[in-house]
ROMIDO-847405 format. One record per residue: residue in one letter; x, y, z of N, C-alpha, C in turn. Coordinates in steps of 0.02 Angstrom, whole numbers, padded with zeros to 5 digits, always signed. Layout:
<nodes>
AXYZXYZXYZ;...
</nodes>
This chain:
<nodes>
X+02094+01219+00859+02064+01190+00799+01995+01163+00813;X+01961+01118+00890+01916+01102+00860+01927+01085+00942;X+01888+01046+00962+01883+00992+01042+01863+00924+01019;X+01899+00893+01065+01906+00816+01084+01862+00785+01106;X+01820+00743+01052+01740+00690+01093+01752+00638+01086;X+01716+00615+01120+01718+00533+01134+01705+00485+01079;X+01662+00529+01024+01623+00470+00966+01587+00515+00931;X+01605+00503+00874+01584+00543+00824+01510+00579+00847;X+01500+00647+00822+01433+00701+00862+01402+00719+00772;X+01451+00705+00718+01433+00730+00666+01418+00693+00597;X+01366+00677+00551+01394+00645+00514+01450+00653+00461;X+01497+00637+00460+01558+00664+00431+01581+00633+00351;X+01573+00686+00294+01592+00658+00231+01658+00692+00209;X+01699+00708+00253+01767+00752+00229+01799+00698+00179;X+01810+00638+00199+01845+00570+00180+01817+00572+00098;X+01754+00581+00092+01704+00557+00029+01741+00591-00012;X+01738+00674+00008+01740+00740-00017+01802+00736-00062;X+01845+00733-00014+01924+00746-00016+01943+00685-00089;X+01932+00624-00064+01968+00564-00112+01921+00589-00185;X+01874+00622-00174+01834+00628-00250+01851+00702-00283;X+01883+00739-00240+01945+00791-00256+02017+00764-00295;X+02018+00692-00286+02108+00667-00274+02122+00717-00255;X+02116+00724-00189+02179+00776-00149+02194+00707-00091;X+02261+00699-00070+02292+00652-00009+02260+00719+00049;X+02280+00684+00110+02267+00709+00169+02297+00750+00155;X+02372+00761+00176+02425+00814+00155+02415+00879+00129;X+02401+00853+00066+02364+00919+00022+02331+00958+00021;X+02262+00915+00060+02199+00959+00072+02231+01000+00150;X+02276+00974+00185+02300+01013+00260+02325+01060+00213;X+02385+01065+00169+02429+01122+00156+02367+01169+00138;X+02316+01157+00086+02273+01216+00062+02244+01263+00124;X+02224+01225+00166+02190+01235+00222+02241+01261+00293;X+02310+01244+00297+02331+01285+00307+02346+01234+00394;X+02320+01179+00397+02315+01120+00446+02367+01074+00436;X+02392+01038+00501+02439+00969+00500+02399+00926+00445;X+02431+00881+00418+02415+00816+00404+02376+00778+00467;X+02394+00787+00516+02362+00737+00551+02310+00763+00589;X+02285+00814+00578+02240+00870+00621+02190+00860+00549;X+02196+00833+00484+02141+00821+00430+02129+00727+00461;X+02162+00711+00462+02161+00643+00486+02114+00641+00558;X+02151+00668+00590+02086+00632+00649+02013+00680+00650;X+02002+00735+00605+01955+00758+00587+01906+00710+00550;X+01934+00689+00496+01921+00623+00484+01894+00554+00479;X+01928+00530+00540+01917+00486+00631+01877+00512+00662;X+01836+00586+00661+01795+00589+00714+01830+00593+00763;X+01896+00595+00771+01913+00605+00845+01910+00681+00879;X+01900+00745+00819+01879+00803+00837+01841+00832+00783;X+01790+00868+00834+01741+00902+00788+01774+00971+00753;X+01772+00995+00695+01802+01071+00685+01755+01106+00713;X+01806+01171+00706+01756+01234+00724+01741+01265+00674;X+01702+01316+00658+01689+01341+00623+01729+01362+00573;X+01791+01401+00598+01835+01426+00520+01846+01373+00501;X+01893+01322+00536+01906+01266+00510+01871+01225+00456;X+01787+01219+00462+01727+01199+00433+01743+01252+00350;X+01755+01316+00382+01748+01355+00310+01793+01341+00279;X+01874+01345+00305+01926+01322+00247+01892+01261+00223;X+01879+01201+00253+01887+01146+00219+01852+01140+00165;X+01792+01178+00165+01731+01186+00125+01746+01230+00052;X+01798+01257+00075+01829+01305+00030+01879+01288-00019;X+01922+01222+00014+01967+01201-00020+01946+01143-00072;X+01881+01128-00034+01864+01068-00081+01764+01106-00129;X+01788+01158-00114+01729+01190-00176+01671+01160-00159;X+01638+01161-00076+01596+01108-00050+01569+01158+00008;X+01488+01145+00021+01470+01188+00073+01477+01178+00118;X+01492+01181+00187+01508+01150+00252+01448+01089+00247;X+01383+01109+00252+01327+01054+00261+01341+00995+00209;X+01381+01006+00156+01400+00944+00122+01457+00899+00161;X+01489+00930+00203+01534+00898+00216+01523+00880+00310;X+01479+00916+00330+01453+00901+00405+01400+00906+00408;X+01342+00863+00444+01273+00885+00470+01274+00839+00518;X+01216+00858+00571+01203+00842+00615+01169+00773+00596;X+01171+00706+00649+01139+00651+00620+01075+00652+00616;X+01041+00618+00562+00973+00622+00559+00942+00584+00619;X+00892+00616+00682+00855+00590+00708+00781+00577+00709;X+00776+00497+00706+00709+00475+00692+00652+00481+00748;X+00633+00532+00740+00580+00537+00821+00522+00448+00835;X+00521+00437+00894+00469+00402+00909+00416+00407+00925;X+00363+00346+00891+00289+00353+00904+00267+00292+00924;X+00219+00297+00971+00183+00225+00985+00139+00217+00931;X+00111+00167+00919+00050+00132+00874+00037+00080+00899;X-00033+00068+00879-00071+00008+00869-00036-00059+00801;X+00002-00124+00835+00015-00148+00771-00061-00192+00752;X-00062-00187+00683-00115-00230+00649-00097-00289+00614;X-00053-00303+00632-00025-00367+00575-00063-00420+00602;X-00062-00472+00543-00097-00539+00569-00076-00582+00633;X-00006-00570+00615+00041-00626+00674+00050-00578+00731;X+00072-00584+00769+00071-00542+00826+00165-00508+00832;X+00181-00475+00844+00236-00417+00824+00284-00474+00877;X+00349-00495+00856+00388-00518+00882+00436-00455+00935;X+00425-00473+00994+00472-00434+01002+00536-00402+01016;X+00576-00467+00991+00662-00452+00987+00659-00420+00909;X+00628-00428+00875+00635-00398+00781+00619-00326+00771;X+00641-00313+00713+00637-00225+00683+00574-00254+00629;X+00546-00222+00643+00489-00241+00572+00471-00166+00530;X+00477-00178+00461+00462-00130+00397+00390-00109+00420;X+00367-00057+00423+00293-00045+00427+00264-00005+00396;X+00217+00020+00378+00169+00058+00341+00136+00111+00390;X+00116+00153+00430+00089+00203+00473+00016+00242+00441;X-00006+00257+00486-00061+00283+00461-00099+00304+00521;X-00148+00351+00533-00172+00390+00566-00272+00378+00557;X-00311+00326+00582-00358+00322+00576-00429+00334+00623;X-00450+00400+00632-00482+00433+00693-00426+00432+00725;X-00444+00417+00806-00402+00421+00875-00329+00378+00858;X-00342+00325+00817-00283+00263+00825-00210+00294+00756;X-00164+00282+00779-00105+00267+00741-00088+00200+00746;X-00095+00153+00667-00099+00092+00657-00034+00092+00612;X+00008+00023+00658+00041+00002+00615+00037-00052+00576;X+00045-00049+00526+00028-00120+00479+00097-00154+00449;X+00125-00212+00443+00199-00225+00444+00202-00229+00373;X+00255-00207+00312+00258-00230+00245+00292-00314+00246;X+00235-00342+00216+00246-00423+00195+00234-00436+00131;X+00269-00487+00103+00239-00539+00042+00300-00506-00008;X+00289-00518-00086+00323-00486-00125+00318-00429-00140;X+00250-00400-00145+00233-00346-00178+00263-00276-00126;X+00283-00298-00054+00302-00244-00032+00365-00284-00010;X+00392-00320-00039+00466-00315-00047+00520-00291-00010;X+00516-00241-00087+00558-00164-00080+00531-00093-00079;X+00450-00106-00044+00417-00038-00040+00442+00010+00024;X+00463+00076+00019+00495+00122+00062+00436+00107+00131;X+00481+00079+00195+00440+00088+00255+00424+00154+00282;X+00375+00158+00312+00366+00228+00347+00401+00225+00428;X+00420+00150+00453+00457+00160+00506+00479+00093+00502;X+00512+00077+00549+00512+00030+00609+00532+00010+00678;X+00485-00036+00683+00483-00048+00745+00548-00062+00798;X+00551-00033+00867+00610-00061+00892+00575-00104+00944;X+00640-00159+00953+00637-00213+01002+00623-00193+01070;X+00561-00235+01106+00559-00209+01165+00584-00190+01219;X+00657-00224+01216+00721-00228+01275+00735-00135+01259;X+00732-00137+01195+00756-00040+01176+00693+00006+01191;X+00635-00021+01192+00574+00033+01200+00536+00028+01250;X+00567+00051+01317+00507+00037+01388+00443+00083+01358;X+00387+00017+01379+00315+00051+01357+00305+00111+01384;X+00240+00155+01356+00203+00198+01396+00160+00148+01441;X+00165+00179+01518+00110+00142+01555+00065+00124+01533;X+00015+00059+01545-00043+00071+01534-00052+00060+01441;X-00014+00059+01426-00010+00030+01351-00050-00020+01326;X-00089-00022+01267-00105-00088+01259-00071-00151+01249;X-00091-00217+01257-00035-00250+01223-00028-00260+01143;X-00031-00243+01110-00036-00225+01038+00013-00165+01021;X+00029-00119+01068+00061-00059+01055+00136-00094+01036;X+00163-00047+00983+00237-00060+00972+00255+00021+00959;X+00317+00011+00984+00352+00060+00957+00398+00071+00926;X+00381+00134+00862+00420+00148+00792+00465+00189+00803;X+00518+00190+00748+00566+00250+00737+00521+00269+00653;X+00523+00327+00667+00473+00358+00602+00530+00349+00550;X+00529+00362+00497+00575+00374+00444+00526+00426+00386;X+00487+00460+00407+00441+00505+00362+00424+00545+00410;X+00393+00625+00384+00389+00654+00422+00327+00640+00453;X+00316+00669+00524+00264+00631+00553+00191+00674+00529;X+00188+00717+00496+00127+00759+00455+00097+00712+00437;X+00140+00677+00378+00101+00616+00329+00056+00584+00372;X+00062+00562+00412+00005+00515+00456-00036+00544+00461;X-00055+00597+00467-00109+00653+00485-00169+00648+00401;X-00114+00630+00351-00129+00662+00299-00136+00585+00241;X-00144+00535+00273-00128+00480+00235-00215+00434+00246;X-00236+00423+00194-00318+00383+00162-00282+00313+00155;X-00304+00278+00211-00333+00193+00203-00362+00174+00169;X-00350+00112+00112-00404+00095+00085-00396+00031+00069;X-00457-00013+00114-00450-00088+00079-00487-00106+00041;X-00476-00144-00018-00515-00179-00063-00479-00207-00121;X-00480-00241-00159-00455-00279-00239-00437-00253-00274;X-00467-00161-00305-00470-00140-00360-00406-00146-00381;X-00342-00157-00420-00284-00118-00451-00301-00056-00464;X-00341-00021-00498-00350+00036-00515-00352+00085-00440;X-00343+00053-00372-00335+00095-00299-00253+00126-00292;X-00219+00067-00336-00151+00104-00362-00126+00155-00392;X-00155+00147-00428-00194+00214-00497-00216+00278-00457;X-00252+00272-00410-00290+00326-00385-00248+00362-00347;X-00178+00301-00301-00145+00338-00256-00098+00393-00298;X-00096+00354-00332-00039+00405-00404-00066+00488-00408;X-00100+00466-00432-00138+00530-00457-00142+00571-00402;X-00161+00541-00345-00171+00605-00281-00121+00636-00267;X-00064+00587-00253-00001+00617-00237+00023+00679-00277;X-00002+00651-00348+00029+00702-00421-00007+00772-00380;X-00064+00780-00372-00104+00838-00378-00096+00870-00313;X-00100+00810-00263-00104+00820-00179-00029+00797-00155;X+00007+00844-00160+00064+00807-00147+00095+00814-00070;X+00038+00845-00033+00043+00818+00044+00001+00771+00070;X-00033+00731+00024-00090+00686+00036-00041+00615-00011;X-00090+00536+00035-00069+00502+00027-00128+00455+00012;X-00113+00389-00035-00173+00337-00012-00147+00282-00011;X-00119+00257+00051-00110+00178+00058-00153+00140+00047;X-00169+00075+00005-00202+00038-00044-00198-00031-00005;X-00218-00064+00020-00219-00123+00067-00261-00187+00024;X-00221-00233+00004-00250-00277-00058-00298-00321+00005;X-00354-00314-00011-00381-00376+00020-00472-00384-00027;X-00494-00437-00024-00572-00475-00046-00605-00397-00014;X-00652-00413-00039-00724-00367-00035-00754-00389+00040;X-00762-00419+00066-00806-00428+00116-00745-00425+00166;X-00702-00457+00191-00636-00424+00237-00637-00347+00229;X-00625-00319+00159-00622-00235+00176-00669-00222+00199;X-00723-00234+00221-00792-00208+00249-00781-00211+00336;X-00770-00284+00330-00746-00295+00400-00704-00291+00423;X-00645-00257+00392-00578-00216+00436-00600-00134+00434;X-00677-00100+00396-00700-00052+00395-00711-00051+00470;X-00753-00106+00478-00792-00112+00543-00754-00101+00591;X-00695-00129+00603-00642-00132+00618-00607-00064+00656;X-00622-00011+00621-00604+00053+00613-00540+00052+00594;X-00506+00010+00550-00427+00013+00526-00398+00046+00451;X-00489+00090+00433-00477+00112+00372-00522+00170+00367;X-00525+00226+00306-00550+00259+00310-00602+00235+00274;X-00597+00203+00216-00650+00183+00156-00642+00103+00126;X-00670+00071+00128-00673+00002+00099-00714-00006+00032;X-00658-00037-00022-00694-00050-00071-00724-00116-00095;X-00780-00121-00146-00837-00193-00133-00854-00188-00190;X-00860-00255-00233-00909-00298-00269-00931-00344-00275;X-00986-00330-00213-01031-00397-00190-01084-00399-00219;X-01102-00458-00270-01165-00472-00286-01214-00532-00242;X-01268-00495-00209-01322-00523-00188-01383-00553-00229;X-01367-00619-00229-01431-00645-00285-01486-00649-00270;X-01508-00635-00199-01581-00635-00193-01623-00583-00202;X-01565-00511-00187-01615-00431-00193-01589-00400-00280;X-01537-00470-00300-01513-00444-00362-01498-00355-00342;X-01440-00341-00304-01428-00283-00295-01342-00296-00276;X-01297-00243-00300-01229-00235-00273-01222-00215-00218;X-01167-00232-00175-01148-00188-00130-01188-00193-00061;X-01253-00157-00066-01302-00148-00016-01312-00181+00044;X-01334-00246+00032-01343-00299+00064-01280-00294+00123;X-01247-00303+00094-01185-00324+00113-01149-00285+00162;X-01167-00224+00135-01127-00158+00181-01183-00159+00237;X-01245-00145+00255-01304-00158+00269-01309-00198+00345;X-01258-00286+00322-01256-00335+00366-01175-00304+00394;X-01144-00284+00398-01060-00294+00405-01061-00236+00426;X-01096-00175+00428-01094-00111+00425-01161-00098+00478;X-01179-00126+00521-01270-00094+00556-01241-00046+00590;X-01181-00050+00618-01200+00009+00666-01161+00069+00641;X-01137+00046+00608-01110+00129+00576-01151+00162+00504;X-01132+00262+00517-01150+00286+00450-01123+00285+00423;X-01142+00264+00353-01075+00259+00266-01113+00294+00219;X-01073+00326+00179-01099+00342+00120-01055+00296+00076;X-01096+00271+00020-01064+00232-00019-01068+00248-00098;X-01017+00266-00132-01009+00307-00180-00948+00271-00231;X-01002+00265-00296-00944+00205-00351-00894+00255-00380;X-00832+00203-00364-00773+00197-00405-00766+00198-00460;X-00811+00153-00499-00809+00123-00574-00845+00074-00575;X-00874+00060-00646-00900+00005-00652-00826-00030-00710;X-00854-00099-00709-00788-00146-00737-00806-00204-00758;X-00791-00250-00815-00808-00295-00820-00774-00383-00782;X-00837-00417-00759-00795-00472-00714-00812-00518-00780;X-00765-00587-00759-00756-00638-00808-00720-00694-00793;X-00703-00742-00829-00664-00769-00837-00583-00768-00868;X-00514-00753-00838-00446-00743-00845-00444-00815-00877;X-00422-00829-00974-00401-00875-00989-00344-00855-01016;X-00293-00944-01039-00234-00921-01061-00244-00876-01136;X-00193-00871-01174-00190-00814-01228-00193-00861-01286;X-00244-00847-01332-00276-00893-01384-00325-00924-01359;X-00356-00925-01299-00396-00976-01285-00383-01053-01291;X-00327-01067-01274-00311-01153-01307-00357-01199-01294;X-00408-01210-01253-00444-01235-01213-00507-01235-01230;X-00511-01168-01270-00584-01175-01328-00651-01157-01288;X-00632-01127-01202-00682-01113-01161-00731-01059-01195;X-00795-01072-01162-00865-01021-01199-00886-00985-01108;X-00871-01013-01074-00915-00984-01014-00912-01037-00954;X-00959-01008-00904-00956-01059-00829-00955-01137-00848;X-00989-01152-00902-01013-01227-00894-00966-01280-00910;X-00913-01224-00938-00845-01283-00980-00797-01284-00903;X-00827-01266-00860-00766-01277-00782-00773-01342-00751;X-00843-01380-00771-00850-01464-00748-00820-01472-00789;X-00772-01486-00839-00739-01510-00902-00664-01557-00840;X-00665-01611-00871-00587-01636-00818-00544-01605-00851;X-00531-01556-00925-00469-01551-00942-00444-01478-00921;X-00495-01470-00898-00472-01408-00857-00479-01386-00778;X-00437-01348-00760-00401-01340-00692-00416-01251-00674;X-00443-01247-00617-00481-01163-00615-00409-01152-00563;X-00410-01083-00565-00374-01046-00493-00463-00993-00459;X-00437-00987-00393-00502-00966-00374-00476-00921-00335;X-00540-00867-00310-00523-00813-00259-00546-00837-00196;X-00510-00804-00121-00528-00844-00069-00615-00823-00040;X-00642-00839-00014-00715-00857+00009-00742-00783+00003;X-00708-00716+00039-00724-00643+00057-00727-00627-00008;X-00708-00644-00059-00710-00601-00108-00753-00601-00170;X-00754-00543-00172-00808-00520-00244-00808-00565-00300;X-00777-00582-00318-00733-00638-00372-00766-00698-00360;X-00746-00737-00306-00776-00792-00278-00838-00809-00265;X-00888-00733-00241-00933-00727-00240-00986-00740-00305;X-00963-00698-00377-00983-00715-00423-00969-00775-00469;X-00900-00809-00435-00914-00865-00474-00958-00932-00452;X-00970-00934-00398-01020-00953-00373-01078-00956-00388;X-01106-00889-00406-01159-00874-00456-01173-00942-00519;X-01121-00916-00531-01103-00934-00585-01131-01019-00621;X-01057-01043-00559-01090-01118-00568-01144-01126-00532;X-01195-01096-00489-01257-01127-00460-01285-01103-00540;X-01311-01047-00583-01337-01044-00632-01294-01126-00682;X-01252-01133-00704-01272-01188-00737-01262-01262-00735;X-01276-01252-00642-01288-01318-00631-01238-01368-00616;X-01201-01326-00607-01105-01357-00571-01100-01370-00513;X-01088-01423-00463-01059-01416-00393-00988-01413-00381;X-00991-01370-00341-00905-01335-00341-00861-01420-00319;X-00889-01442-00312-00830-01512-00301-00832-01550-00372;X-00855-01515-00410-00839-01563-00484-00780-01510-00534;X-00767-01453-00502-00728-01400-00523-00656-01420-00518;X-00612-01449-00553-00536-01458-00518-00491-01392-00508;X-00483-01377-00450-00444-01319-00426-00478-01279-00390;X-00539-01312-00376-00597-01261-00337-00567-01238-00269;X-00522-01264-00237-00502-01253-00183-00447-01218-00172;X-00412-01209-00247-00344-01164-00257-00359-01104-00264;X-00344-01061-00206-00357-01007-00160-00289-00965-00185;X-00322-00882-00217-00272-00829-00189-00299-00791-00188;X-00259-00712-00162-00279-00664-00130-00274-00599-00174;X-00277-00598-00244-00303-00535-00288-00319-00567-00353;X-00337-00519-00402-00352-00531-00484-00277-00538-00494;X-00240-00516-00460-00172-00520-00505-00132-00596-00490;X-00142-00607-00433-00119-00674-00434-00168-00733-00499;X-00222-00721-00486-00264-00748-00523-00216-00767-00592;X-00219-00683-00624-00183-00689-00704-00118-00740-00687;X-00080-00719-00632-00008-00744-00647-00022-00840-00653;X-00068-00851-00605-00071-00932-00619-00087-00948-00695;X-00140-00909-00714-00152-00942-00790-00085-00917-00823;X-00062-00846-00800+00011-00856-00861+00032-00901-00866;X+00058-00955-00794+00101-00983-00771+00102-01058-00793;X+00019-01066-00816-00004-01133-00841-00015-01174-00775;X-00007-01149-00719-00016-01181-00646-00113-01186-00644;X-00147-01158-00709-00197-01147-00715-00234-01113-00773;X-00311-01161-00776-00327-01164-00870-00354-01082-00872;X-00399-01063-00800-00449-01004-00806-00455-00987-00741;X-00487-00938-00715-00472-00902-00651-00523-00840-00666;X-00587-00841-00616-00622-00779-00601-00565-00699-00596;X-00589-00643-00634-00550-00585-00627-00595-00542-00671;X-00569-00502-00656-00552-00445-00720-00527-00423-00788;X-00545-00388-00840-00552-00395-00883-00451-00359-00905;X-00451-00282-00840-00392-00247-00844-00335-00293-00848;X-00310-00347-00798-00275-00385-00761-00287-00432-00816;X-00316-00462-00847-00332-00511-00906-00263-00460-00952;X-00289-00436-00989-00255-00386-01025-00176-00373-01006;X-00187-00338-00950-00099-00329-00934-00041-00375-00936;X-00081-00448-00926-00051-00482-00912-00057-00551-00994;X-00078-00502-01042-00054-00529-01125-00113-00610-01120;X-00172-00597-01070-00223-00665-01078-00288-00662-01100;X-00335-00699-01118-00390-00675-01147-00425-00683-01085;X-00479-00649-01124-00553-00644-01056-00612-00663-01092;X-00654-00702-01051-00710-00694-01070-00783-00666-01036;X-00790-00595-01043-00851-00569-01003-00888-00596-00981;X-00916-00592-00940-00990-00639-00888-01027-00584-00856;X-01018-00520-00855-01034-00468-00796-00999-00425-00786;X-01069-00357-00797-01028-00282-00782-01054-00275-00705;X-00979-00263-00657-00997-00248-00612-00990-00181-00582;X-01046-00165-00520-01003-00076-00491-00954-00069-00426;X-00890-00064-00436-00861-00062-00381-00879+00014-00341;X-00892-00005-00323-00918+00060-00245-00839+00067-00173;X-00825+00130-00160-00810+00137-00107-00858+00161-00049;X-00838+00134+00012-00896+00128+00078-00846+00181+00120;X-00878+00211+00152-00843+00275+00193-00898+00288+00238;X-00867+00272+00312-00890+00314+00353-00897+00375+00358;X-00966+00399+00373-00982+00473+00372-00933+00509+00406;X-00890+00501+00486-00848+00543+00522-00784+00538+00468;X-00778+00528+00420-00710+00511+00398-00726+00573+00307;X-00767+00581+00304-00820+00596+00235-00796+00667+00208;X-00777+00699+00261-00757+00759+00253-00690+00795+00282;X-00642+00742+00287-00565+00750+00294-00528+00756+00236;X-00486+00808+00225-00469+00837+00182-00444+00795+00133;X-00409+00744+00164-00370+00686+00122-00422+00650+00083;X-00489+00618+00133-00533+00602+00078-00554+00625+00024;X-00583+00689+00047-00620+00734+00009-00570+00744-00067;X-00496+00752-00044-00448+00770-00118-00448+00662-00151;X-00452+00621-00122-00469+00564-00144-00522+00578-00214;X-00580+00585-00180-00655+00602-00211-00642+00626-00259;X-00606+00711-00260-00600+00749-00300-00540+00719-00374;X-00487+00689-00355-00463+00634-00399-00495+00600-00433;X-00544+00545-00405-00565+00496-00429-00638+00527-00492;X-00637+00580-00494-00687+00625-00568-00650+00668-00588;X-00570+00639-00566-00540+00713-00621-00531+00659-00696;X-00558+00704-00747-00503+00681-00810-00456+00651-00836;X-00394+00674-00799-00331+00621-00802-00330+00550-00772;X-00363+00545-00709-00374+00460-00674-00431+00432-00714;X-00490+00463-00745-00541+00429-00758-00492+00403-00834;X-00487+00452-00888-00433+00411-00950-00376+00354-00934;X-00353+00365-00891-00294+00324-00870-00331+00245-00851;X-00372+00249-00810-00414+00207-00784-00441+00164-00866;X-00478+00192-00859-00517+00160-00956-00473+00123-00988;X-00414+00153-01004-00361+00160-01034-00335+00091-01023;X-00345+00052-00960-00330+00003-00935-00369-00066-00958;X-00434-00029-00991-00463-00123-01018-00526-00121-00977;X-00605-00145-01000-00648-00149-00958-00682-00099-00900;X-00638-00037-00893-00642+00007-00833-00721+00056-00872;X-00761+00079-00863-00809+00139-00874-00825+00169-00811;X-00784+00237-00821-00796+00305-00758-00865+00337-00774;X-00911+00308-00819-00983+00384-00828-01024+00393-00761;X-01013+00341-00712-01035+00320-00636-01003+00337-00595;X-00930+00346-00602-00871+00370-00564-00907+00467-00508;X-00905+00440-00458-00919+00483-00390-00997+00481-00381;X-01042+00452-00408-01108+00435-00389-01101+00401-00322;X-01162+00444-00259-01169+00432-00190-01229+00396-00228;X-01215+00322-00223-01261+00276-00224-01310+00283-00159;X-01274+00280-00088-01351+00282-00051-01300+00302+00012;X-01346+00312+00078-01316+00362+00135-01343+00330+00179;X-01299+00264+00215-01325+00234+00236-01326+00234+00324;X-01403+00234+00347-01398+00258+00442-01365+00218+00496;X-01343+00213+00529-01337+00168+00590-01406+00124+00627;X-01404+00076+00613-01447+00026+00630-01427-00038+00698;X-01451-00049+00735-01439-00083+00780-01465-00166+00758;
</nodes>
């Protein structure tokens, strides 16, 4: 009938099969032509069948052998670079994200809410289970993949604020459906400097510089000397003020934020957001310590909205989309251009390049709009091609 192993060699669903037949052990042996107890420790894993055996059973229960046996799924291993903030514990399994950037395979760990319950691309095993490669860095961990290992080959980094980088990954996948774009929420000036970094392919930015009155430039310029970028807009979008819904508060603009009856939420220091509200109150004459909440710090437009939903807060620098989605009013202050920054060695990898080609198709640019404040007529303009400077 079959040979005698030590521990199960197969994953085995005869048990599943059979009870969702209502057939008893018994039964399914008589069809099959087997003891009762020769279906039983089949079962148990205490013997593998052989082949006919595989076919009756498959036969009796109207089931293909591979439904009822396969080999266990094995997760091949890869070293990486981890990138997480905290440093990789190493008795723990950690959820991770993978990705393939030039020479490096970076792991990045899924944290916070928003990645929850987002599907990991591996994780990590404990070091007592994974003797290093010699010579390893200390940063290296090692994963059990749970995706095929192509995707890494084939997967676009991208840090910056936009929501609409969500939007974009959608769409690629729809069209490119061996292409990927992991979306990394972080401020405008951090994505520049995890560009620098080399932990991404493209970083997105809306930095306003008030002295050359210019977007972007400056900025990429200082954070960016020694590398080549081409820098090429996303969208332009309107920035503002996130108030509650009705306006209860009766706000007109920057100058009602010295008001004591109101309470701001703010973006943290790196970001585009923060950057312009700043603007803001130096134009009318506000010092950020007369602002109540000036110091209440988070890390996207969307947290932003949720505080004013939440009444944890009167108004909050954002976006006009994220205003909207989230059923609050806005009040415009500034059309800005979000630009993506891309290193030139990265400019012409297929994954980018089908990025690019997304981001001026038709379906993302309507969808986008579609969203509140968004205008694509700028959407894939190479704003400027910028050299390596020392």
């Amino acid at each position: 009938m079959g040979r005698r192993v030590r521990q199960t060699t197969l994953d085995n669903r005869l048990r599943q099969r059979r009870q969702a037949a209502g057939l008893s052990q018994q039964a399914l042996a008589t069809r099959c032509g087997l003891t009762r107890q020769a279906v039983n420790a089949i079962e148990a894993g205490q013997y593998v069948p052989n082949t006919l055996v595989a076919l009756r059973l498959a036969r009796a229960l109207g089931s293909r052998i591979e439904d009822l046996f396969s080999l266990p799924e094995e997760h091949p291993r890869v070293e990486a670079e981890w990138t997480g903030e905290t440093p990789v514990e190493a008795t723990a399994r950690h959820r991770i994200r993978l990705a393939r950037v030039g020479q490096r395979l970076l792991a990045r760990p899924l944290t916070g809410a928003k990645n929850a319950f987002t599907a990991a691309d591996g994780m990590t095993v404990p070091a007592a289970q994974a003797p290093r490669t010699p010579g390893a860095m200390d940063r290296c961990v090692t994963v059990d993949l749970l995706i095929d290992a192509q995707l890494l080959e084939h997967t676009v980094v991208i840090f910056g604020c936009d929501p609409a980088l969500e939007l974009l990954g959608a769409h690629l996948t729809r069209r490119y459906p061996a292409f990927r774009l992991l979306w990394v929420q972080s401020g405008s000036l951090a994505a520049l400097r995890m560009l620098e970094r080399g932990e991404a392919h493209a970083a997105g930015t809306h930095l306003w510089d008030p002295e050359s009155g210019e977007y972007n430039l400056p900025s990429i310029r200082r954070e960016l000397a020694g590398h080549r970028v081409v820098v090429v807009t996303l969208s332009q979008w309107q920035q503002g003020l996130i108030v509650a819904h009705g306006n209860p508060k009766g706000m007109t603009g920057p100058a009602d934020l010295a008001r004591q009856d109101i309470t701001i939420v703010n973006r943290e220091a790196e970001a585009g957001s923060r950057t312009m509200l700043d603007v803001w109150l130096r134009q009318a004459g506000i010092a950020p310590h007369w602002v109540r909440g000036y110091a209440h710090e988070v890390l996207s437009h969307a947290e932003v909205a949720e505080a004013v939903a939440s009444g944890a807060a009167d108004v909050g620098p954002g976006i006009l989309a994220v205003a909207r989605a989230m059923g609050l009013d806005f009040l415009p202050l500034q059309d800005e251009r979000y630009d993506l920054v891309i290193p030139v060695e990265f400019l012409n990898a297929a994954p980018v390049q089908a990025v690019l080609d997304i981001a001026v198709s038709p379906p993302f640019q309507t969808e986008m709009e579609a969203l509140g404040g968004y205008d694509s007529s700028r959407t894939g303009t190479v704003v400027a091609e910028l050299p390596a400077s020392s």
